[in-house]
LUMKE-187341 format. One record per residue: chain; residue number from 0; x, y, z of N, C-alpha, C in turn. Coordinates in nm, 3 decimals. Atoms other than C-alpha are relative to their C-alpha. Example, Ala and Ser with C-alpha at 12.3 -4.5 7.8 and 13.67 -1.06 7.14 Angstrom:
{r "A" 0 {0.089 -0.119 0.000} {1.230 -0.450 0.780} {0.090 0.120 0.000}} {r "A" 1 {-0.082 -0.119 -0.006} {1.367 -0.106 0.714} {-0.077 0.109 0.073}} 
This chain:
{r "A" 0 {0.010 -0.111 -0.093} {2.561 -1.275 2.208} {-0.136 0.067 -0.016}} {r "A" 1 {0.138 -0.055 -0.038} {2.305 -1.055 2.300} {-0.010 0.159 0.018}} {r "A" 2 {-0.008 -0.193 -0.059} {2.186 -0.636 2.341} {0.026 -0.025 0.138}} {r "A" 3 {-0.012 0.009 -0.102} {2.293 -0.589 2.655} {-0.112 0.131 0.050}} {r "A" 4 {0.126 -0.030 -0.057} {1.996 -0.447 2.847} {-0.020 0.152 -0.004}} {r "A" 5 {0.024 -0.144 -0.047} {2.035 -0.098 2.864} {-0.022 0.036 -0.183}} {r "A" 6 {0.011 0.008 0.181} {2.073 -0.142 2.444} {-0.082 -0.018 -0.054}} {r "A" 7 {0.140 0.061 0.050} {1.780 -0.344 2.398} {-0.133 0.128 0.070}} {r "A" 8 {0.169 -0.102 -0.072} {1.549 -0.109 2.625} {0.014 0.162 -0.047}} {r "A" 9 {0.051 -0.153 0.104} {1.639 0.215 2.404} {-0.010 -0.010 -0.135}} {r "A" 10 {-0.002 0.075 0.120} {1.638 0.002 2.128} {-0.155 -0.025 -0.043}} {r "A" 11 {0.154 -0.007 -0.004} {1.271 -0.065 2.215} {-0.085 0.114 -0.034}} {r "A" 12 {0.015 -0.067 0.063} {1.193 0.255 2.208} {-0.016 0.057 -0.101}} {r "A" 13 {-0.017 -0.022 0.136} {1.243 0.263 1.879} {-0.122 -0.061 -0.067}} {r "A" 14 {0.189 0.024 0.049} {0.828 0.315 1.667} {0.038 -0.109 -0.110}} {r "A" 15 {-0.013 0.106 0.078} {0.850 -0.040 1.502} {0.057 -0.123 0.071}} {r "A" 16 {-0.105 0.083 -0.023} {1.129 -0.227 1.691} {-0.070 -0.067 0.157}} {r "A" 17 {0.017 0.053 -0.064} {1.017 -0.510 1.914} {0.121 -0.097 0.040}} {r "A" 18 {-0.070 0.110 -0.022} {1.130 -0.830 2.061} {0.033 -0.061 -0.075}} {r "A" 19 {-0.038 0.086 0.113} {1.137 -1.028 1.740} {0.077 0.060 -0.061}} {r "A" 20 {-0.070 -0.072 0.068} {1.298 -0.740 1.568} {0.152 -0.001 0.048}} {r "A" 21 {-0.091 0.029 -0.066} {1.537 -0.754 1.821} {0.077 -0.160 0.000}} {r "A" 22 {-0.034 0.143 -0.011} {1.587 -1.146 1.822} {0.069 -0.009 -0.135}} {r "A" 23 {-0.033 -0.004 0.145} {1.626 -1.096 1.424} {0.160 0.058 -0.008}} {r "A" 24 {-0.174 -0.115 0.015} {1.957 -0.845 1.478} {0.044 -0.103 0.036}} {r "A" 25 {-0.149 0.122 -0.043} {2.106 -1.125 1.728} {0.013 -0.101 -0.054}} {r "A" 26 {0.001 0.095 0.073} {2.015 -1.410 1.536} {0.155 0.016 -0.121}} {r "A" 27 {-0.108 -0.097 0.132} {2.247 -1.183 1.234} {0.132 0.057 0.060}} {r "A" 28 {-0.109 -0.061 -0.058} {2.507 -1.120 1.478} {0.005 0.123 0.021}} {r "A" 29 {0.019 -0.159 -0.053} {2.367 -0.762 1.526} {0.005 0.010 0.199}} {r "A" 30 {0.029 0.038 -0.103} {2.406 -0.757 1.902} {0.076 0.134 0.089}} {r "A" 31 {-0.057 -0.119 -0.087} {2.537 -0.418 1.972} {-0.044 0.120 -0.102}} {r "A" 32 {0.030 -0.137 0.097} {2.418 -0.024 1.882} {0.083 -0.007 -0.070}} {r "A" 33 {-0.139 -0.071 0.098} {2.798 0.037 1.733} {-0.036 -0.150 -0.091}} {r "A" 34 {-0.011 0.113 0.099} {2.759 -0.341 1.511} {-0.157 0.068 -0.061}} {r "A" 35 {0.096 -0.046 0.119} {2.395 -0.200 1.404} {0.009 0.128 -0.075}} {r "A" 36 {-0.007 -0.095 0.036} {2.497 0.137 1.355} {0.105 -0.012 -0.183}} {r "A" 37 {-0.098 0.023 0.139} {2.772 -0.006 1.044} {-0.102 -0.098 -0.084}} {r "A" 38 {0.101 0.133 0.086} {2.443 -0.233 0.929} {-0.032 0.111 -0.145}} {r "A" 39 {0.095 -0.041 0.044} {2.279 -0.170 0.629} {-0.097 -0.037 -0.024}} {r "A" 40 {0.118 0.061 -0.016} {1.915 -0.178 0.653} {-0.058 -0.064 -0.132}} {r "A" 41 {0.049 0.138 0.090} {1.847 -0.359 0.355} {0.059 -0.103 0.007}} {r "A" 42 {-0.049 0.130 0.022} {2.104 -0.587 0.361} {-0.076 -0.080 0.154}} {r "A" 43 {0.075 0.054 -0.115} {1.923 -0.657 0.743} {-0.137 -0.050 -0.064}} {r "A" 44 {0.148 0.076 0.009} {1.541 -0.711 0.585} {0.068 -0.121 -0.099}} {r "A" 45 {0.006 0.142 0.097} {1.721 -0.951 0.316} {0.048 -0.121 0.096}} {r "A" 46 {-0.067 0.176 -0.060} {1.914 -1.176 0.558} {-0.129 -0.036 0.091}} {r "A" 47 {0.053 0.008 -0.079} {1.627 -1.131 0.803} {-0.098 -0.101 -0.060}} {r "A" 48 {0.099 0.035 0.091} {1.352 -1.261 0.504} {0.052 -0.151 -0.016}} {r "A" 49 {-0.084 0.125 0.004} {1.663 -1.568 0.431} {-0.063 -0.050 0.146}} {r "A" 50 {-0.010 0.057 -0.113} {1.667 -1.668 0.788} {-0.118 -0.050 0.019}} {r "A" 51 {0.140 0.017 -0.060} {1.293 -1.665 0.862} {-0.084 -0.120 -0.152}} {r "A" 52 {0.018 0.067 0.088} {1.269 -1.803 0.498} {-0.188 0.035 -0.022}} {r "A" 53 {0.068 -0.102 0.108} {0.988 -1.543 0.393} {0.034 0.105 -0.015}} {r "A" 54 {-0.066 -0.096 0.024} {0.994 -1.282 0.204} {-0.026 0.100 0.055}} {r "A" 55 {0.065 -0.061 -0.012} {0.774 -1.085 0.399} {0.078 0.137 0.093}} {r "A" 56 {-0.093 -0.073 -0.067} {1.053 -0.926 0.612} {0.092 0.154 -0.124}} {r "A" 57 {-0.014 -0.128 0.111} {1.176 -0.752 0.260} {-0.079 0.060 -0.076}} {r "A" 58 {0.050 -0.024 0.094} {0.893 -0.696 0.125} {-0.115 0.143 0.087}} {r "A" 59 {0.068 -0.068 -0.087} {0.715 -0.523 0.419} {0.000 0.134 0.030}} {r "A" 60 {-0.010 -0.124 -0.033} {0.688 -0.159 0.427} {0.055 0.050 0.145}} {r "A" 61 {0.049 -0.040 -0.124} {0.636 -0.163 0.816} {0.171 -0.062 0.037}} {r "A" 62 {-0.120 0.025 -0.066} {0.986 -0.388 0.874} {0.088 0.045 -0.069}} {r "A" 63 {-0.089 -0.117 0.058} {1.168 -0.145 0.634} {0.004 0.092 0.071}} {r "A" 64 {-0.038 -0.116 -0.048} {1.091 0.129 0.807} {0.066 -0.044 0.163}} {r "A" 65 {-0.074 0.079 -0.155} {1.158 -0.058 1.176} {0.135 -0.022 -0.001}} {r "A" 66 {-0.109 0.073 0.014} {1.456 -0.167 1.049} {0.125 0.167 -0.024}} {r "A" 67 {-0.040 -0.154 0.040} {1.568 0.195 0.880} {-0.001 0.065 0.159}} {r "A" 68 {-0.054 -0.035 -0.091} {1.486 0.333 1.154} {0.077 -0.032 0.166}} {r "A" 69 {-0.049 0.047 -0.097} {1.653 0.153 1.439} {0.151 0.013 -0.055}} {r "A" 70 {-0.176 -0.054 0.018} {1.995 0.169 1.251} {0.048 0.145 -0.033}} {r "A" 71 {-0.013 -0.148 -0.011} {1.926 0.577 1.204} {0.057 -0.019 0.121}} {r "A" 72 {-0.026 -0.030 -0.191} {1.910 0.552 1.624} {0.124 -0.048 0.046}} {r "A" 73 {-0.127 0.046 -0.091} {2.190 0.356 1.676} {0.099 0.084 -0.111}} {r "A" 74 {-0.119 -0.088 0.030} {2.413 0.579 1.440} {-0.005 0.169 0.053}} {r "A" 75 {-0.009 -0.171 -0.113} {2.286 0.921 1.643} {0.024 -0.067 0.107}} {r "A" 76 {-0.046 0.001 -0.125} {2.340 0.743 1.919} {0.153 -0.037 0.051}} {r "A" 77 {-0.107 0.002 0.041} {2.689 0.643 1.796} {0.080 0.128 0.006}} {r "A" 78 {-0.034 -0.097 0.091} {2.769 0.971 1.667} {-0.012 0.109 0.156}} {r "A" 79 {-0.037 -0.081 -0.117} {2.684 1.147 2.039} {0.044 -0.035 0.110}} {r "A" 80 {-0.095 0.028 -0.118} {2.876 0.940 2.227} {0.176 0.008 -0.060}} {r "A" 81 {-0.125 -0.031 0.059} {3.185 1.051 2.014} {0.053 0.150 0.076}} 
C-alpha cells in the first residue's frame, strides 16, 4: 500500500521528509499518518539503514531528525482529529 495523496502531500510538508523518505515508510509498511503515528522513530532509521543496507540512514543526524519529526506530525495530527 501506499500514503494516500492527501497524506503524502502534508506529509511533504514536513522540513526533511521527501519522496524517498516517503518510499522508505511504504517500503516498512508505514503507509498511513495513524500506522506512523504508533512508529518509533528509531526503530524506522534502523529498519530503514537494514533495508537500504547502509548505515547511513541511522547514523545521519539529518534522517533522524526527518524521521522524528514526521512521526511528531502524524501524532498531532492524530491527536486533532480525535
Amino acid at each position: 500500500m501506499a500514503f494516500n495523496a492527501t497524506e503524502k502531500a502534508v506529509l511533504l510538508t514536513v522540513k526533511g521528509v521527501g519522496e524517498k523518505v516517503i518510499l522508505r515508510l511504504e517500503q516498512m509498511g508505514i503507509d498511513s499518518l495513524a500506522k506512523l503515528a504508533q512508529a518509533n522513530p528509531q526503530d524506522i532509521t534502523e529498519q530503514a539503514a537494514s533495508l537500504v543496507g547502509s548505515s547511513c540512514w541511522k547514523n545521519s543526524p539529518q534522517a533522524k531528525t526527518a524521521i522524528s519529526m514526521a512521526v511528531d506530525f502524524a501524532r498531532r495530527n492524530i491527536e486533532n482529529q480525535s
